[in-house]
N, C-alpha and C positions, 0 to 999 in steps of 0.2 A: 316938793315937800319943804316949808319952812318952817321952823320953831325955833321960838327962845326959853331955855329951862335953863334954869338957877338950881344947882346943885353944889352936892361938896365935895371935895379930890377925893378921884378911887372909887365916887358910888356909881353906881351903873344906869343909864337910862335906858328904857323903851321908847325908842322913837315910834315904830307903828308898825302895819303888817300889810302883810296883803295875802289876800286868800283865793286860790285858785279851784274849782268844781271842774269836776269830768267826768261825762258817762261815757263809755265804749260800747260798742256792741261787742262781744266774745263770741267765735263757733268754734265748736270742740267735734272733729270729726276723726274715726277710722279712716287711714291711707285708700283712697281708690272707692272701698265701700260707699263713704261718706257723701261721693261725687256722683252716684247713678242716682239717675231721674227716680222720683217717686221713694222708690225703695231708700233711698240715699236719709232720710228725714227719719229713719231708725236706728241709723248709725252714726248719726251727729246732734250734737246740742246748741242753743243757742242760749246767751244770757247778756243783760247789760251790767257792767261792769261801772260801778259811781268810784271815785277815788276824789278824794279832798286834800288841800295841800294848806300850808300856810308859811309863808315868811314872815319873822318878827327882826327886825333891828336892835341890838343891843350895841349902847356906844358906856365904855369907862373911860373919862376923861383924866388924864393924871396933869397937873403942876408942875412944869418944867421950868424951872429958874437959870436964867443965862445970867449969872457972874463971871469975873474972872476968875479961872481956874474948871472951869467948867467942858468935861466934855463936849468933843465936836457934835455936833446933829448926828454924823452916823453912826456913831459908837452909839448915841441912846438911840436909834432905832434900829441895830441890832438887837438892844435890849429888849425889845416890844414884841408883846405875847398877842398872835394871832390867832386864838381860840374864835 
């Protein structure tokens, strides 16, 4: 993934996402019942199971100014809020 976006300190970008699909098959059975031939397909169920996912990226870029008198790197990245 590259991009270049012009934004202003502190606003938040959406870089992108990505979206994941999944069907399962589910069986739902009674202990031992569920397992005899024939009869067994009265005591259990079957279903497909869809579940959707998605990841988004969110980046807040903040303005760090190196003067003199200026915190070390680690002291402001103790400061940095990993939400």
């Amino acid at each position: 993934l590259s991009s270049i976006v012009k934004v202003k300190n502190d606003k938040k970008i959406l870089l992108g996402g990505l979206i994941q699909q999944r069907t399962e098959d589910q069986v739902n059975k009674i202990p031992l019942l569920g397992d005899i031939p024939i009869l067994g397909h009265a005591f259990r169920s079957k279903k497909k199971v869809k579940s959707k996912s998605e990841l988004i990226i969110v980046i807040t870029p903040k303005l760090i100014r190196v003067d003199e008198g200026t915190p070390s790197l680690e002291k402001l990245e103790k400061g940095i809020d990993y939400d």
